[in-house]
Each structure stands twice: as C-alpha cells, then as structure tokens.
SEVOLO-446666 format. One record per residue (C-alpha): x, y, z; residue in one letter. Coordinates in nm, 2 decimals, decimal comma. Layout:
<rs>
px_py_pz_rest
X_Y_Z_a .
...
</rs>
This chain:
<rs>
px_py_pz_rest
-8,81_-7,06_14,55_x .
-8,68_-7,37_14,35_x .
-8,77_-7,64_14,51_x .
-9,01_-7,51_14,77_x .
-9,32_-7,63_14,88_x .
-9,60_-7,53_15,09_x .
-9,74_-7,85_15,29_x .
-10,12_-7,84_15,29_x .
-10,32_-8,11_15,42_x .
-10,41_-8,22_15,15_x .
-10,05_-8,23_15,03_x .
-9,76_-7,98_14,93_x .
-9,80_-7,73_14,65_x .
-9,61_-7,50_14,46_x .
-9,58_-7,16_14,64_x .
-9,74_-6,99_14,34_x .
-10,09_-7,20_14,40_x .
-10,14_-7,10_14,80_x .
-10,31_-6,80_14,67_x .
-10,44_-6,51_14,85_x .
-10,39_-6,61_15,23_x .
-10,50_-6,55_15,59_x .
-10,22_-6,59_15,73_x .
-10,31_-6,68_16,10_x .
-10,65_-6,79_16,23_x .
-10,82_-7,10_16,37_x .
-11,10_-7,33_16,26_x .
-11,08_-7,53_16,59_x .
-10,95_-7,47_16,89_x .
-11,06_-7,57_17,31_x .
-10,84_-7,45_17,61_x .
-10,94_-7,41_17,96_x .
-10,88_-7,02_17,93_x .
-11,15_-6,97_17,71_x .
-11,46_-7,13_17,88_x .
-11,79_-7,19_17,64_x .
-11,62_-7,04_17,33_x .
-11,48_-7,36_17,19_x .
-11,45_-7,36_16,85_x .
-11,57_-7,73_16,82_x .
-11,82_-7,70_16,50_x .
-11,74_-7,83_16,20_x .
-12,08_-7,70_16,02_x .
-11,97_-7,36_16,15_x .
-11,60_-7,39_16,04_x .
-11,74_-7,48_15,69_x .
-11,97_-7,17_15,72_x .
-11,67_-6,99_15,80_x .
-11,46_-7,09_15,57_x .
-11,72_-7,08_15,30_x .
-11,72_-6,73_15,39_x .
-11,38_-6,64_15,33_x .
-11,41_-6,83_14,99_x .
-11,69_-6,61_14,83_x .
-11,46_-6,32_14,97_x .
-11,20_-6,42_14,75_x .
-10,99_-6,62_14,99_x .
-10,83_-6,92_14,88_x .
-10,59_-7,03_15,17_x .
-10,53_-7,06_15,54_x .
-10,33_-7,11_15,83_x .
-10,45_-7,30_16,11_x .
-10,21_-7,20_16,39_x .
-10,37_-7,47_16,64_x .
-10,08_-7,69_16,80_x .
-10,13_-8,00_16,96_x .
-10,36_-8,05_17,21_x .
-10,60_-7,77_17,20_x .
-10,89_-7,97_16,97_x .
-10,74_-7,85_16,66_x .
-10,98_-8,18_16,46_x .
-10,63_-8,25_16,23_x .
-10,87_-8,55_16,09_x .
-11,10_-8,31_16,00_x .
-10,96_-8,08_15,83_x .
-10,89_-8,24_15,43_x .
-11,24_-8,27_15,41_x .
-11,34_-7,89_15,50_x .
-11,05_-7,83_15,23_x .
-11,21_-8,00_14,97_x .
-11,53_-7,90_15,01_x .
-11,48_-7,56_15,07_x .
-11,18_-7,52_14,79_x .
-10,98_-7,34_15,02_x .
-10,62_-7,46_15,09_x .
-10,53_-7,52_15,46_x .
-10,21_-7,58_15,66_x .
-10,20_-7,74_15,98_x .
-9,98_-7,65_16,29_x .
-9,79_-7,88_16,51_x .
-9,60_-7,76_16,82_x .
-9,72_-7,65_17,18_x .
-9,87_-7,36_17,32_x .
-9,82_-7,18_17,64_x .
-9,85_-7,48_17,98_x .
-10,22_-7,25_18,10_x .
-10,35_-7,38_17,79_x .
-10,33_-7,74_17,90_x .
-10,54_-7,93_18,17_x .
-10,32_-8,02_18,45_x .
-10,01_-8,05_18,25_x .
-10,09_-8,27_17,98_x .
-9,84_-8,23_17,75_x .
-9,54_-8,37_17,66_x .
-9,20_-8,20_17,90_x .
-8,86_-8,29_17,76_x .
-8,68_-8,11_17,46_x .
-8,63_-8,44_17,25_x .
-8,93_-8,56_17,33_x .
-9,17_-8,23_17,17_x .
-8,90_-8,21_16,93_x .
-8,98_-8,61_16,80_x .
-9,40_-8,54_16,83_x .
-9,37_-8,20_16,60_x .
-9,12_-8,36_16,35_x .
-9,36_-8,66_16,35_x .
-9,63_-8,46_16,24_x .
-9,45_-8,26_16,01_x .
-9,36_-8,55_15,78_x .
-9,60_-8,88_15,86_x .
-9,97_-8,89_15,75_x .
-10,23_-8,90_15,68_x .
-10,27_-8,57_15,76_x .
-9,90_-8,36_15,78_x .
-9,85_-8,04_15,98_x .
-9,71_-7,74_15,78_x .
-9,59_-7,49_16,07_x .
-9,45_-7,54_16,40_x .
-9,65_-7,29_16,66_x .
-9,43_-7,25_17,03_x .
-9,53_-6,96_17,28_x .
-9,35_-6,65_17,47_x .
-9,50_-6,54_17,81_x .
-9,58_-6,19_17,84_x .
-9,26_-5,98_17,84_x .
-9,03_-6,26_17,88_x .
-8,98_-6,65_17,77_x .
-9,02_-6,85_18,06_x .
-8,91_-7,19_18,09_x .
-9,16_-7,39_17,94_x .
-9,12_-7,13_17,64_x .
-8,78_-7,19_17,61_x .
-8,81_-7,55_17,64_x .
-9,06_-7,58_17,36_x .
-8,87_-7,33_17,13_x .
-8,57_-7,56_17,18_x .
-8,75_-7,86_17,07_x .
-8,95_-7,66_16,75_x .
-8,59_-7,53_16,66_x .
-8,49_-7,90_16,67_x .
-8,77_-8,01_16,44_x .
-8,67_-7,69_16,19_x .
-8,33_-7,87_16,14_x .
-8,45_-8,20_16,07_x .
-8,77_-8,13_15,84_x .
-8,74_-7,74_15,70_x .
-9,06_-7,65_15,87_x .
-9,15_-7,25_15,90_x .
-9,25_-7,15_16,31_x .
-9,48_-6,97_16,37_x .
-9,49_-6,78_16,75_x .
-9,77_-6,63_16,96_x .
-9,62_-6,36_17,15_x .
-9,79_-6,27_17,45_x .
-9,96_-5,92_17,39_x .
-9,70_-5,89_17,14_x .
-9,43_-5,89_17,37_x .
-9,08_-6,04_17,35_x .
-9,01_-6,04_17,00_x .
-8,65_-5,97_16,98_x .
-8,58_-6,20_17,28_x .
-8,77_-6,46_17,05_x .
-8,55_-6,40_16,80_x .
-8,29_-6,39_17,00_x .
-8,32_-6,78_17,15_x .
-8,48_-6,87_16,78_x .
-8,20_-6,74_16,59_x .
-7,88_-6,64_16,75_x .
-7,88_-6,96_17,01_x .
-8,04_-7,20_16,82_x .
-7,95_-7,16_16,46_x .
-8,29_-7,14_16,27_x .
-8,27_-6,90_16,01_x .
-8,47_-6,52_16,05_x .
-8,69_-6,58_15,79_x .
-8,82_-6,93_15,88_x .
-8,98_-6,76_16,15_x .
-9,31_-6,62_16,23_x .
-9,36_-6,38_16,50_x .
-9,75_-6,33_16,58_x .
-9,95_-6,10_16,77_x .
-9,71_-5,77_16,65_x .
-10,09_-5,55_16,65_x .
-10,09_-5,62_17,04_x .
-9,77_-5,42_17,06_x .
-9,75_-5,15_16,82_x .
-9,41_-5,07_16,89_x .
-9,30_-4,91_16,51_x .
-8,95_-4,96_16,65_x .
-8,97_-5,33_16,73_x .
-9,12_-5,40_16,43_x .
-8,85_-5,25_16,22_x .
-8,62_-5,43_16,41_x .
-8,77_-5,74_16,39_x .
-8,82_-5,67_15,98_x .
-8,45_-5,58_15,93_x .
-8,34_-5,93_16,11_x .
-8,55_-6,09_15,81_x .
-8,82_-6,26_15,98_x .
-9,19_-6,21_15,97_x .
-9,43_-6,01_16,13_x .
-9,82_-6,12_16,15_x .
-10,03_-5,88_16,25_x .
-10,33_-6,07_16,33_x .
-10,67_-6,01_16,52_x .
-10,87_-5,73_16,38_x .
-11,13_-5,84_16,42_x .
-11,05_-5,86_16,84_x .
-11,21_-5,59_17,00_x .
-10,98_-5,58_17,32_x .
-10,66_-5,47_17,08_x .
-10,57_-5,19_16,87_x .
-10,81_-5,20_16,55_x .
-10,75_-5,17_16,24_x .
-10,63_-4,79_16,20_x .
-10,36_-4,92_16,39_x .
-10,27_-5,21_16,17_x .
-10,26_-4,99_15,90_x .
-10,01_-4,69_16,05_x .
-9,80_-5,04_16,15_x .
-9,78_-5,18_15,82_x .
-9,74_-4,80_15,64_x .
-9,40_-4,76_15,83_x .
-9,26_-5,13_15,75_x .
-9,38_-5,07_15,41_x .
-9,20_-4,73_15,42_x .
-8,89_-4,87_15,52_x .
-8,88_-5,08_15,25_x .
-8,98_-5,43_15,46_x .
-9,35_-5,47_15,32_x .
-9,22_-5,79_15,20_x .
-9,21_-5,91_15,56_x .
-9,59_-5,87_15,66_x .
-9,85_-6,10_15,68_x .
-10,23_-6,04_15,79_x .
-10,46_-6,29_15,99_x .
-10,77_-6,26_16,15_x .
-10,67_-6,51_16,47_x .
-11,02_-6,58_16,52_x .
-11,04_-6,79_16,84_x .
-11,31_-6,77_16,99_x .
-11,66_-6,83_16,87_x .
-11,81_-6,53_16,93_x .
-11,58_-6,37_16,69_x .
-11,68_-6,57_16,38_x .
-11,92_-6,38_16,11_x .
-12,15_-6,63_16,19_x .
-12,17_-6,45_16,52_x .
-12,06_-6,15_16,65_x .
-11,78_-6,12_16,46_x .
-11,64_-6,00_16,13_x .
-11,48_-6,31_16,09_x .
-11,23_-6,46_15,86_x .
-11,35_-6,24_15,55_x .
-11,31_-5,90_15,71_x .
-10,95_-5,97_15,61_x .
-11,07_-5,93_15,26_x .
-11,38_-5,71_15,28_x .
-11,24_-5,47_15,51_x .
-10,85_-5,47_15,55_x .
-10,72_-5,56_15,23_x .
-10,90_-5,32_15,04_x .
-10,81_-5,06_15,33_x .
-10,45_-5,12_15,29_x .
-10,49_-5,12_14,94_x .
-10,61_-4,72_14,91_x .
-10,44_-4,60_15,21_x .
-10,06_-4,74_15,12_x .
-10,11_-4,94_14,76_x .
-10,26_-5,20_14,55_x .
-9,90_-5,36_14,51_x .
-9,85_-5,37_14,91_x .
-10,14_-5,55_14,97_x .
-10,11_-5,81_14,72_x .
-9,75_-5,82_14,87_x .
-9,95_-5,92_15,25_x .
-10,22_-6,13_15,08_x .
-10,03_-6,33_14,81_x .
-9,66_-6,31_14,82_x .
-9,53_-6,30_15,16_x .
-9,77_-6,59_15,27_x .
-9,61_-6,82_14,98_x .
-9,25_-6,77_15,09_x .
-9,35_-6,80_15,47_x .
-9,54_-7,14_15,47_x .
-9,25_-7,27_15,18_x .
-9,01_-7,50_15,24_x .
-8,78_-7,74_15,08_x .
-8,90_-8,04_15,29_x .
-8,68_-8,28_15,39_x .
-8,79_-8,64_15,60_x .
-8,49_-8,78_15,93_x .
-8,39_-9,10_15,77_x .
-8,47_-9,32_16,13_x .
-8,23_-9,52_16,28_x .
-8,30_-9,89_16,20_x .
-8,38_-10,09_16,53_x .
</rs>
C-alpha cells in the first residue's frame, strides 16, 4: 500500500498505525427518525470511546454524513484525549433523515460539499457515506451515489453505503461500479447482518468490495450467531480478507453506558467469538488488516480553477 494513507482527523497515517478498528459506528448522530435518542453527548461519547480503549480498541469510523449532528469540530479533541484514532464521514444519507429537505439536491453540487470536506480543514472527512432505499435505489440514492462517485475520482476517498435492511447490494454495486467507474474495493457496503443472504455476500466478496457487518449489538437484527455463520462462509471461500465488523451504534440507548453493549462488545464479545469459532488469524484479518486497506488511500487534492 505504497503510498496510502488513512485520513484521521487529526491527520493521515500510515495504514499500519490505524490499529485494531471498529469499522462502523457513530459518536454523534440527530435525525428526525429517531426521536429522543440523539446521540448529542460529548461526556458520553468520551465515556464511550474510553470504553472501547481499555478494550483494546484503538480506531474508529464515524459513518455520520453531513447533516445529521455528526460535531466534526468536536471530534480531534475526543481523539486526543481518548487515544483512539477517528475518521470522519462526509456524504448524505437517505432524504427521511433530513428536516423538510434540507440538503443540498444537484449531483455537482453534493459532489463539490463531499470533496470539500474530504481535502480542506480543519477537520477532513476520511469516507464518503451515500444511502440505498430498501430493496432498490431510488432517486435521491442514485443522485447522491453519482455525486460520492464524483468525489472518489477527484480525491481517492473510500465510500462507505448504508443499505436499507441490507438490501440492494449488487444493484449498489452495480450504479457504484459498472456505471460510474469507482473501483470494487473503494467501496463499503454496510448493513450485510440485516440480510444474511450467504449468496449475496459471496457475490459481493468476489466483485472485491467490502462487506461490514455492523450492529450486534441491535437487538431488532440477527445477533451475533448470525454474524458468525456469515463471516465463516466468506472466510471459507477464501474472502475473509473482505470483512469488516462495526457495532453501528446509533442510538443512545444502545451505548454501554446504557442499555447497550456498546462499542467494546466488538472486542469483548465478537472478536474473541470469531476468534475460537473460525480462527485467531481471521479475526485479526476483520479487526486490523481489512480496516487499514479500506479507510487507505492515496489522497490526491482538484487543483481549482483560478477565477
């Protein structure tokens, strides 16, 4: 990976330092569709990330795009204090997600905010999160994949997507890949546990890009015996390099603080599970490898147009 960086924000780093990695969760996030679980605390995202630290974890992914209270300013400071590297998201969620439509509409125009973000400070993006609808990309899906497969081009940037339930993955791929050029393995398909389809997956592992099963700790989707048959078969195929782990925590009932098992179950539960059940060398594969060729990059800045 010559050349490669990882963009924290605090600033890029050598693949080899991101360490071990949830791959997928959220110290902040607000949206209409999830009423009075804001996650809007910054004494408990350093709780929570402290957490994760005395498991043993030592980076994360914020998938938070704009709009949706993601505290971008905040987040160098939780970095350093808690010693935990984090990467930010840019890029736009699904329209429901929004109040009344505030968001930027046009292709050029989404694809100028996220490759703004990804290359001006003070504090860059890393990942570029877009959204499916549930069993098909709708317009505003495709119109926001076009613009985050524009900002690939010009800056490098990895995307990350939420499928809905887990649904549309090939179709993702499909519009990401085949229509708009961006490279299998710069992208990020999310939510894969929601839809444990072994056939999917293994067709979205042969393509080359990656699969995050995220959300164990969400009691509403398959748990984590299911994660487990799911990465057993990739990993049987031969595509355990493809798999990355999260615990998508959104809401703040799920946090360890709470209710929740939180960002460390990923470490106190899951790892070790995968560890005994398919191999030590698979989950440091999930925890360490995979994460530090996902997030990497060979960065590059659009030289602008003088006026």
């Amino acid at each position: 990976m010559t050349g490669q960086t990882v963009r924290t924000v605090l600033g890029d780093i050598a693949p080899g330092d991101l360490g071990v990695c949830d791959a997928h969760d959220h110290l902040f996030l607000r949206s209409p569709r999830l009423p009075g679980e804001e996650l809007d605390d910054a004494a408990a995202a350093r709780w929570e990330l402290d957490s994760f630290a005395q498991a043993g974890g030592q980076a994360m992914v914020q998938w938070t795009p704009w709009g949706m209270g993601r505290r971008l300013s905040a987040l160098p400071a939780l970095s350093r204090a808690g010693g935990v590297h984090l990467i930010a998201a840019t890029g736009l969620h699904q329209a429901k997600h929004y109040e009344g439509d505030r968001f930027p509409h046009g292709v050029d125009e989404l694809a100028d905010l996220f490759t703004r973000e990804l290359t001006q400070g003070p504090v860059r993006a890393g990942l570029i999160k877009v959204a499916g609808a549930f069993h098909r990309l709708d317009e505003h899906a495709r119109r926001t994949m076009a613009a985050a497969a524009a900002a690939h081009h010009a800056t490098g940037a990895p995307i990350g997507v939420h499928l809905e339930g887990g649904t549309a993955a090939l179709e993702t791929l499909q519009l990401l890949c085949a229509d708009h050029g961006v490279p299998a393995h710069r992208v990020i398909l999310g939510h894969l546990l929601r839809y444990p389809d072994p056939a999917v997956h293994l067709r979205v592992a042969e393509a080359g890009a990656y699969l995050a099963f995220d959300g164990p700790s969400r009691a509403h989707h398959a748990g984590d015996h299911r994660l487990v048959e799911c990465v057993a078969a990739l990993a049987d195929a031969g595509h355990a390099d493809r798999v990355l782990i999260g615990g998508d925590t959104v809401v703040a009932s799920a946090r360890s603080s709470a209710d929740g098992p939180g960002m460390r179950h990923l470490l106190e539960g899951v790892n070790p599970r995968i560890a005994q059940e398919i191999g030590s060398d698979v989950a440091h594969a999930i925890f360490i490898e995979n994460p530090s060729r996902a997030y990497a990059a060979r960065w590059r800045t659009p030289v602008r147009a003088a006026p």
